[in-house]
N, C-alpha and C positions, 0 to 999 in steps of 0.2 A: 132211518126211521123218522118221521112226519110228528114232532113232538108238540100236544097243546099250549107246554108254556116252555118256548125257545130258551129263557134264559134259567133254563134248569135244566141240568141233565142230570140220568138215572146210568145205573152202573151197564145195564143194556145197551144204554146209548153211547157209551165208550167202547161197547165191542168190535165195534168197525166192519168194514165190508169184508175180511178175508176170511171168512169162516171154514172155508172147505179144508177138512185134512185133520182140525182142530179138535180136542179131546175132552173131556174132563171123566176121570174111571177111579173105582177102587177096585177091591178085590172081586165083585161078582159082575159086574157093569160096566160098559163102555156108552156114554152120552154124547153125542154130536155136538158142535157148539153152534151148529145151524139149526138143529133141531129145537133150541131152547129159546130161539125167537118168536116161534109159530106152536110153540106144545105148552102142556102145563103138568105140575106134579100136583097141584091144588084142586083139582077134577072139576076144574070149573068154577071156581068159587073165590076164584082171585077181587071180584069188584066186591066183597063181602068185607074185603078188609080195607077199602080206600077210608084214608083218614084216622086209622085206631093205630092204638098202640102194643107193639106186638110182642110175643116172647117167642122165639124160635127155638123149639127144643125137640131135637130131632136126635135119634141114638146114631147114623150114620152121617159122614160128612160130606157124603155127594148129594145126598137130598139136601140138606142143610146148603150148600151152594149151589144148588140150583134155585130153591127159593130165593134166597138172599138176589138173585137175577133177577126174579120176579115179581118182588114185592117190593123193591127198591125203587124210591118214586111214586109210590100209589100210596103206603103207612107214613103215619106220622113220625113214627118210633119203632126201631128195630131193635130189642135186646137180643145177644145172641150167646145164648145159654149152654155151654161145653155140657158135655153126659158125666161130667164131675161133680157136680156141684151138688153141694150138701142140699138135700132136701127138705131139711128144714130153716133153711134158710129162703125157698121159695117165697115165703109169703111176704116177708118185709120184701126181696125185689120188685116183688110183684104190685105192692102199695105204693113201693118209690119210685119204678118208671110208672106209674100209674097207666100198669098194662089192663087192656078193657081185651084182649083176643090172643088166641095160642094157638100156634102151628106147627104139629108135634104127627109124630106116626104111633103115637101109642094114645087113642084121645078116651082110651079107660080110665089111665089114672088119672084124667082132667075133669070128669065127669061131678065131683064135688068139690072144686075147688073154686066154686061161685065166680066161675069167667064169663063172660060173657058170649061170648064167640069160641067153638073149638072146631077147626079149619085139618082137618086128615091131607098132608101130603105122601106120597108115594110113588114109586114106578109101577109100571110102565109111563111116561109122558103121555097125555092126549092132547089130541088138536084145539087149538085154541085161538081166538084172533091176537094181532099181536098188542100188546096193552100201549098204550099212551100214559107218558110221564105226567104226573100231576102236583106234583109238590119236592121239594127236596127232603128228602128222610133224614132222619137223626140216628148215627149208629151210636147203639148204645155197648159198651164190652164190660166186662167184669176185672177189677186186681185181681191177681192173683197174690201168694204167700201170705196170706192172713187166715190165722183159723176162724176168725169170728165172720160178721154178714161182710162179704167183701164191695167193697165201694163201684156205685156205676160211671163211666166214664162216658163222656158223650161227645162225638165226633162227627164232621161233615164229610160226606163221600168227598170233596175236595180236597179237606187235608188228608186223608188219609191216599191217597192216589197221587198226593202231590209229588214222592220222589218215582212213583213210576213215571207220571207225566214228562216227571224235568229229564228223566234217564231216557225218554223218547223211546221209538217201539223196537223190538228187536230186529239186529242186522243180522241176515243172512240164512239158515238155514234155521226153522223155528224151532224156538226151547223146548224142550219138554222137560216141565218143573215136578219137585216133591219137595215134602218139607214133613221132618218128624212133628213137628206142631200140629195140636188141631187149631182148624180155620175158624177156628171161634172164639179164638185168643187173636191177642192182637198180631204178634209174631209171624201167627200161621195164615190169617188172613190179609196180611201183603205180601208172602207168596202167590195165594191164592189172585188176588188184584192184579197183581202183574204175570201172573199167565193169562187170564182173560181178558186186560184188556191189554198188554204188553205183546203180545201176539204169538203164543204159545199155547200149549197143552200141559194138563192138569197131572199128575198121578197120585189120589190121595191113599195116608193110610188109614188103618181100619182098627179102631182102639181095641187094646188089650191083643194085638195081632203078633205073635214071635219074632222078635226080630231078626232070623233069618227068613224067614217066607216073605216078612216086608223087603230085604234088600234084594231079594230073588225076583220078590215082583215089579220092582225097580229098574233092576237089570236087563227085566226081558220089555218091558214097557219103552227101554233107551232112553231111559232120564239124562237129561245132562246137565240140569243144574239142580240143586238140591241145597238144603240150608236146616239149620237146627243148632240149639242150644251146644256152651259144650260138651255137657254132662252127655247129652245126644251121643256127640262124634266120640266119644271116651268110649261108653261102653258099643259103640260098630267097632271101635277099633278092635276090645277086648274081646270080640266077639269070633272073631276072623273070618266073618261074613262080607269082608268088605272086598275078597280075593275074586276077581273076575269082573265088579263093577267099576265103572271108569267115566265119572261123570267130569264132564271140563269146568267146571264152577261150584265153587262149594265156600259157604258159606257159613260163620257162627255169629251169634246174637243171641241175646239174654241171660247172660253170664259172661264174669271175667273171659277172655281167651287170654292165657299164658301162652309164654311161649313152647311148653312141652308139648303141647295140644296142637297146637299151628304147625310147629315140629313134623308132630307124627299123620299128621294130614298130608303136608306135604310129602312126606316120605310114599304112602300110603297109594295117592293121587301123584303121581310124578308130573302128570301131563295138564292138571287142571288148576286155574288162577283159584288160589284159598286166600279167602279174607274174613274180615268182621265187622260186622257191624253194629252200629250204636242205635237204638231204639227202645221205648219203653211206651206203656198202655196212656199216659198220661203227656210224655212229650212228643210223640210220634218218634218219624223217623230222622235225626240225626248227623251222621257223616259213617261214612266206611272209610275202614283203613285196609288197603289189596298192595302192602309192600311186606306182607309175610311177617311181620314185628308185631308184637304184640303193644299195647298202651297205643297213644294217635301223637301224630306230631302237633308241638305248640301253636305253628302257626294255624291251626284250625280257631284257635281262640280269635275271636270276635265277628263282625259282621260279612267274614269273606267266602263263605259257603255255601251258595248256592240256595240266600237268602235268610242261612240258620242262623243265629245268632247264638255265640257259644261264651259264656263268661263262668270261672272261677270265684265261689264265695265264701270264705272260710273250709276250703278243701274240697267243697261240694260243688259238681257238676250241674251248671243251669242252662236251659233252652229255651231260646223263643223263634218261634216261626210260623208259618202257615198251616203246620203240620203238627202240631201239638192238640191237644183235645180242647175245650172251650167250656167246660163245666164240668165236675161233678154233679152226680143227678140224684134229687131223693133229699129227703129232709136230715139228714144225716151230711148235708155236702158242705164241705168246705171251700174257701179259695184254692182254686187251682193253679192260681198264677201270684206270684206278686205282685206289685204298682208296677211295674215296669213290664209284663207281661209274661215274665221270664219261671218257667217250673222249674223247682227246684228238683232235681232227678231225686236224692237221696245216694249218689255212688259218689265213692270218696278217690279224688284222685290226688296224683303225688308229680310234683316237675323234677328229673331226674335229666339234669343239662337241656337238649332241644325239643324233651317228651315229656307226654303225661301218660302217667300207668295209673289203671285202676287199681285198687286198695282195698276196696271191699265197700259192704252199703252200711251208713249212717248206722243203722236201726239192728244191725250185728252184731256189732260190736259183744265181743266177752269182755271180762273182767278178770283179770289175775294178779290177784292182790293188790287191787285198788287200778291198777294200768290197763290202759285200754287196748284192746288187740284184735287184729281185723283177721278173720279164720282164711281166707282166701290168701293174705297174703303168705302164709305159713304153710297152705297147699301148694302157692307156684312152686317156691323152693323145694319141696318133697318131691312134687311133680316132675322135678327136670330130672330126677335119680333112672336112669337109663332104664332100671326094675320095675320101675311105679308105672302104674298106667292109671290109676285115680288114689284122691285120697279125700278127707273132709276129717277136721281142723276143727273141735269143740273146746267148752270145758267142762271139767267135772271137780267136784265138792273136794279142796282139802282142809284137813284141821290146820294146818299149818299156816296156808298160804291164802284160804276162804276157799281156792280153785285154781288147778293145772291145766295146762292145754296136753288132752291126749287125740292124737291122730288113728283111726282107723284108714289103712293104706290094701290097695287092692295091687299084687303086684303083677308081675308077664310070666308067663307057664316056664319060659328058662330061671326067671328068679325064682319060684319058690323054694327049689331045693337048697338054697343057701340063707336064707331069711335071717340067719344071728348076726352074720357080715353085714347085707345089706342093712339092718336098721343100725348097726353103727355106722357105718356110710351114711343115712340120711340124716343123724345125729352129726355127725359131722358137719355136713351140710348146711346143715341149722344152724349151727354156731357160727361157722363162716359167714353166712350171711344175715341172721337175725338178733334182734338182742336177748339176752339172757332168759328173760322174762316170756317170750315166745314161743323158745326153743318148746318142743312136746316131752313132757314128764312122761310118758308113755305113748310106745308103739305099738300097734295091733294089727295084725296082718289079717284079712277079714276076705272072705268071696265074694261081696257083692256091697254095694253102696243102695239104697232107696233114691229114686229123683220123683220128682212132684209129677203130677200130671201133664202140670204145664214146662216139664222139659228141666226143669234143676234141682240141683242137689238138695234132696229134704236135710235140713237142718235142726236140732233140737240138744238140749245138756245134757249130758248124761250126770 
């Protein structure tokens, strides 16, 4: 494509010539990815948003990526609004990317909320000419795990596409990706990046969808690489919906991955490379570790990674690279980097002889009785108990001690009938390997764990 200003290119202009065969579907829909060079979901009204600031808030995620094709290069600003987000929190985002236009399938509820522009996308596609890049857009994404307005991060289509770039397009036979994240987190939207322009096909899910109909619809679709949280892969495991699907690449990020997790993946997928990787909203994407262990090897620490820079600061994991975001946005922003350029992640790691294992995040931290204790690290140990297939690691209030760590633990359909055994077994376990202080004052055998929207384990005191 014939672009106005050469030395910018839009997310369209990375899709390259192969388009025939290529995909992007959820549950009711199958999209061409030739068709979305010459159509529009905008009905026309694409030059309406050249230059403004936009909120994209779409209840389904294939409309939601298909504009994102569209509008990328032509807006100034692209926030990109998951169907989670608190509602009343709208209007401070909305003041801090000083959004002037919304591009939404619901443009009722927009009607009074003094926007300037409300832009109706939809299916079916109509014909369209094909647009001309004109500027480099600013993506904008949302933190996630904070109850209050969560902070906007802001990113260039460059660094975010830098590790698909460097990983170069796919050999051999084309992917066809999924990913339990929605594409509107950062997670979920470099899966999405690198099926479009890494040269594969899309399969998304479709929120609040059962998670069996979603691995069903996975299945029949012939996904063969896929990626998610691992609170994700925990409960497909628990699920035993994972029996018939056989994807060759599988992936966890945005969470610890212990090794019970990796484990039971591998078990699981006999035939597919499982790994994990390191990325967050703020430092991008990281390094992957694809040798089946959990934590990364030390030698990743410093400048040898394929341009990341990786340093060690008082326990906490810091990055700097091309791939990290470049501001917080909104009068609310902070430094995102230090003098050195480096963001501090906030996950605490640990050097245990030639490795480092995650430990849990800064900002987690419980207290028991005056000592500090990271709940993740108290769930791997639970975690490897042959019975456990989840657990989550709080505390709660004693007169004694101020507060205990008690564990709610989700076991496997053959453990439940012995539960008084098995929680001495993970008492055991505890002791073995934890300090005193750690071990869980109580066990609770519980059906179901909560995970967040955005893929991890909800966390709170009891």
């Amino acid at each position: 494509m014939k672009m106005s200003t050469p030395e910018v290119f839009a997310l369209r202009d990375y899709l390259g010539p192969e388009l025939k065969g290529r995909t992007i579907s959820d549950a009711g829909h199958v999209v061409s990815l030739t068709d979305i060079l010459s159509k529009t979901c905008l009905s026309g009204r694409l030059g309406e948003l050249s230059g403004r600031s936009v909120l994209l808030s779409v209840t389904g995620q294939l409309i939601s990526g298909l504009v994102m094709i569209e509008i990328d290069g032509i807006v100034r600003r692209l926030l990109l609004c998951p169907p989670d987000v608190n509602p009343g929190h709208l209007g401070a985002l909305i003041e801090e990317a000083e959004i002037d236009a919304v591009v939404t399938d619901r443009p009722e509820q927009w009607a009074d909320k003094g926007i300037a522009l409300v832009i109706t996308a939809g299916l079916p596609l109509t014909a369209a000419p094909p647009a001309q890049t004109e500027r480099a857009t600013e993506w904008l994404m949302l933190t996630s795990g904070t109850s209050g307005v969560p902070k906007i991060v802001g990113h260039t289509l460059e660094g975010l596409c830098g590790a698909i770039v460097a990983d170069g397009p796919a050999r051999g036979t084309q992917p066809v990706w999924a990913t339990f994240y929605d594409i509107r987190r950062y997670g979920g939207l470099q899966i999405f990046l690198r099926a479009v322009i890494g040269g594969g096909s899309m399969v998304l899910s479709e929120y609040g969808e059962p998670l069996a109909d979603h691995v069903a619809r996975l299945h029949a679709r012939g996904v063969t690489h896929i990626s998610g949280t691992p609170s994700h892969w925990r409960k497909l495991l628990m699920s035993g919906s994972a029996a018939g699907f056989a994807p060759r690449y599988v992936r966890l990020s945005g969470e610890i991955a212990d090794q019970a997790v990796l484990d039971g993946l591998a078990q699981a997928f006999p035939n597919a490379s499982v790994g994990h990787a390191y990325a967050s909203t703020e430092a991008g994407v990281g390094f992957a570790v694809n040798d089946g262990r959990e934590g990364f090897p030390a030698s990743l620490i410093g400048p040898s990674n394929g341009g990341v820079e990786i340093k060690i600061v008082d326990g906490s994991l810091r990055i700097r690279s091309r791939r990290t975001a470049h501001a917080y946005v909104g009068k609310r922003a902070a430094a995102l980097t230090d003098g050195e350029g480096f963001v501090d992640t906030g996950d605490m790691v640990e050097l245990r002889g030639d490795r480092y294992y995650f430990v849990g995040r800064r900002g987690g931290i419980i207290n028991i009785g005056g000592l500090k204790v990271h709940p993740e690290e108290i769930e791997a140990v639970i975690n490897r108990h042959a019975d456990v297939r989840m657990s989550r690691a709080k505390s709660r209030r004693s007169p004694i001690t101020g507060s205990v760590v008690v564990a709610d633990v989700i076991l496997t359909a053959a453990g439940a009938g012995r539960a008084k055994d098995i929680r001495d077994e993970i008492l055991s376990q505890c002791r073995a390997s934890l300090a005193s202080h750690k071990v869980p004052a109580v066990i609770r055998f519980v059906e179901a764990l909560d995970v967040t929207p955005a893929g991890k384990l909800a966390r709170s005191d009891a």
